[in-house]
C-alpha positions in Angstrom: 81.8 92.9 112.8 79.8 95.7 111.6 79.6 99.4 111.6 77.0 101.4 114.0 74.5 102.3 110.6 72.6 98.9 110.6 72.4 97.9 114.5 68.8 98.3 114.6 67.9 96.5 112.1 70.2 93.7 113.2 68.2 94.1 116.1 64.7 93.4 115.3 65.6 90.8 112.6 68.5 88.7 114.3 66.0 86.7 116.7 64.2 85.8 113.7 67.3 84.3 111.9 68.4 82.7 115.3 65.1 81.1 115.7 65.0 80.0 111.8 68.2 78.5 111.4 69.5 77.7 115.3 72.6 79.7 115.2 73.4 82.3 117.3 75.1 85.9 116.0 77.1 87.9 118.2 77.8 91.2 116.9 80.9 93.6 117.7 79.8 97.5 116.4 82.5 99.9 116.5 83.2 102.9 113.9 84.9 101.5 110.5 88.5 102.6 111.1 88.7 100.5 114.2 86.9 97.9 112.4 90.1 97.9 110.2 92.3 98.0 112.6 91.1 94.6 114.4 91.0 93.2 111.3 94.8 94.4 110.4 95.8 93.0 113.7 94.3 89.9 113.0 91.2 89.4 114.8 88.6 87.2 113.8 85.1 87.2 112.3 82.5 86.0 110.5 80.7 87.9 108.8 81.4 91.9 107.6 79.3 94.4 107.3 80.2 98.0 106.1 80.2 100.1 103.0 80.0 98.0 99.8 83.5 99.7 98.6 85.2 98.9 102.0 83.9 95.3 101.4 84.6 95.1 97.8 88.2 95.9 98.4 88.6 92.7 101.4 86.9 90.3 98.5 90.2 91.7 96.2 92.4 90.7 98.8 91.0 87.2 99.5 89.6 88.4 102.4 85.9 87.6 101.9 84.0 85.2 99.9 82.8 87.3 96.4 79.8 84.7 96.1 78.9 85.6 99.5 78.4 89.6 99.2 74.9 91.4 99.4 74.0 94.7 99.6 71.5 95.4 102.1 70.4 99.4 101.1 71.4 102.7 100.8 71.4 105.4 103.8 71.8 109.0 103.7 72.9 112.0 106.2 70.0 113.6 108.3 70.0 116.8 110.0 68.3 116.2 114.0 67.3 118.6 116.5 66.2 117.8 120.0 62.0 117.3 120.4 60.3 120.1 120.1 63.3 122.7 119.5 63.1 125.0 116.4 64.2 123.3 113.1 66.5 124.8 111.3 66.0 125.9 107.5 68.5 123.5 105.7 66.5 123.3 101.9 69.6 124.4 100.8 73.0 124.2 101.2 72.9 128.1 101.8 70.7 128.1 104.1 72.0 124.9 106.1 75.4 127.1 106.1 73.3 129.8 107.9 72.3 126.8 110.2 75.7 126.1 111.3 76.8 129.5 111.7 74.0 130.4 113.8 73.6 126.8 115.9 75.1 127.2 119.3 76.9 124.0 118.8 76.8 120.9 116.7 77.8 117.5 117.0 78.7 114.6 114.5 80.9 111.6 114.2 84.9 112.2 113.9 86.6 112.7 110.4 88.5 110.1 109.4 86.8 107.4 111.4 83.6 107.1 109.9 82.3 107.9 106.1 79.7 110.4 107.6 82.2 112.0 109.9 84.5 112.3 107.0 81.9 113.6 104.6 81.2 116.5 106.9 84.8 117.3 107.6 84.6 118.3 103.5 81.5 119.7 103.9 82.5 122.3 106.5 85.7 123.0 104.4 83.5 123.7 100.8 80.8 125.9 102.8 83.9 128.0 103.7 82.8 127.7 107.4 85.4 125.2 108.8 87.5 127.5 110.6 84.3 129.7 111.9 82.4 126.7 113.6 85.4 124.5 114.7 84.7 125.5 118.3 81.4 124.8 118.5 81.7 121.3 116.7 82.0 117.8 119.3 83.4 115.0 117.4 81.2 111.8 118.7 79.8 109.2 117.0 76.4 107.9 117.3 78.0 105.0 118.7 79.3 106.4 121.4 76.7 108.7 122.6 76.7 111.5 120.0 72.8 111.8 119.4 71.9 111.2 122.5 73.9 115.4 123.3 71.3 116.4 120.9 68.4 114.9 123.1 69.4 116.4 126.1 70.0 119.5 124.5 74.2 120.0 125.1 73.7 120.2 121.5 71.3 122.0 119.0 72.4 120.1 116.2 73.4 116.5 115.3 74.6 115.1 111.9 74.4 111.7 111.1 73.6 108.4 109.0 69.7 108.4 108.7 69.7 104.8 110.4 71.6 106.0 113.7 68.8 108.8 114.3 66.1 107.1 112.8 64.0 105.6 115.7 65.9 107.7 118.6 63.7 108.9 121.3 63.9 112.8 122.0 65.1 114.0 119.1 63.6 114.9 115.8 64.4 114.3 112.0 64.8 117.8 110.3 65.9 116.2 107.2 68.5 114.9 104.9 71.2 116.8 103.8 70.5 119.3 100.8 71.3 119.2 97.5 75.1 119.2 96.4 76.7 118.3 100.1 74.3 115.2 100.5 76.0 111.4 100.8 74.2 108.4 100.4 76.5 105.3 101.6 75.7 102.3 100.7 75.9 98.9 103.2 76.6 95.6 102.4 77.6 92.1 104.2 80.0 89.1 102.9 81.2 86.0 104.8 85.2 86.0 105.8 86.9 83.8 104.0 88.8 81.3 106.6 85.4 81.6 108.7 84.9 78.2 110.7 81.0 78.8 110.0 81.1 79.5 106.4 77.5 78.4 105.4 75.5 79.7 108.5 78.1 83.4 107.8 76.5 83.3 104.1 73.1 82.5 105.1 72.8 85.4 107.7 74.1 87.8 105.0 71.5 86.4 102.5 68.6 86.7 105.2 69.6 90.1 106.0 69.0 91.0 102.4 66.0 88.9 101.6 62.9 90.7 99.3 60.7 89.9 102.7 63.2 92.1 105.1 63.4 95.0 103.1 60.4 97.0 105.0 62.9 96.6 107.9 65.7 98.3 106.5 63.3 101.5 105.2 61.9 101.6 108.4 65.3 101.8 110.2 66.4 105.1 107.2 67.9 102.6 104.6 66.4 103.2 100.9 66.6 100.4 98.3 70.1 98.9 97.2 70.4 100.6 93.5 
């Protein structure tokens, strides 16, 4: 079970573990309060991968295996715009203000059900701007189709994880966001506990976070763990 942030880079290096050590991975993505939830109601995996405090909290309750956790790099917000539309001036956190206030609308993940989604929820309310943009903000997570509004212009701006919008075709990278309302969330991966597949659950978290994979992760938005 993992969150939407690293699903590319599971997908360029997961044939190469498959091939290596003749297991197969089969990976459910959703945002990380469902996540949660199917693990509250008892459904089963392997392997998780989410942020490292998320995951440092299951190993507390016995949930994962401590010996077993790796963090696999760090990812920040980015500001997109559909290809070839004006970028906005964000430098600062003044000027991305202006950027929301003048954008026709804007579109990021849902507070509350994803750290990036909740991180901007704040951000709208420090800025002062919360109530003034609230109609022009769609709650929708990368996941679920969110950047792809920004590429077919329904909307001007996007806001999210630098690994959902990273490699996305029609829509351009503006930039992180600024100084003093940036987030950097870090990802990790540990094997469950009662998992049936215990060693081939810690070897694909220890592949995923191997020196020799780590050009992978930048490429996909992820900076180095620490």
């Amino acid at each position: 079970m993992s969150g939407g942030a690293p699903k590319e880079v599971f997908a360029q290096l997961t044939p190469k573990f498959e091939q290596q050590s003749g297991n197969k991975v089969v990976f459910i993505y959703d945002v990380l309060t469902a996540l949660r939830e199917k693990i509250a109601a008892g459904e089963k995996a392997d392997v998780l991968v989410m942020p490292v405090p998320m995951l440092d909290g299951y190993v507390k309750d016995g949930k994962l295996r401590a010996n077993s956790e790796s963090t696999f790099g760090n990812v920040g917000i980015s500001v997109v715009v559909k290809q070839g539309a004006p970028q906005p001036d964000i430098s600062t956190k003044e000027k991305f203000c202006e950027a929301m206030l003048s954008a026709r609308s804007v579109v990021h993940a849902t507070p509350g059900k994803t750290p990036s989604g909740t991180h901007m929820g704040k951000v709208m309310e420090q800025l002062g701007i919360a109530e003034a943009v609230a109609k022009k903000i769609v709650h929708r997570p990368a996941l679920e189709g969110g950047v792809q509004l920004v590429a077919e212009g329904q909307a001007d701006i996007g806001i999210y994880p630098a690994s959902e919008v990273a490699n996305v075709k029609g829509v351009t990278i503006v930039g992180p966001l600024p100084a003093g309302i940036e987030l950097n969330i870090v990802y990790g991966g540990a094997a469950v506990t009662d998992s049936s597949t215990g060693e081939a659950a810690s070897a694909f978290v220890k592949f995923m976070a191997a020196p020799e994979n780590r050009s992978v992760w930048k490429h996909a938005g992820f900076d180095p763990p620490g």
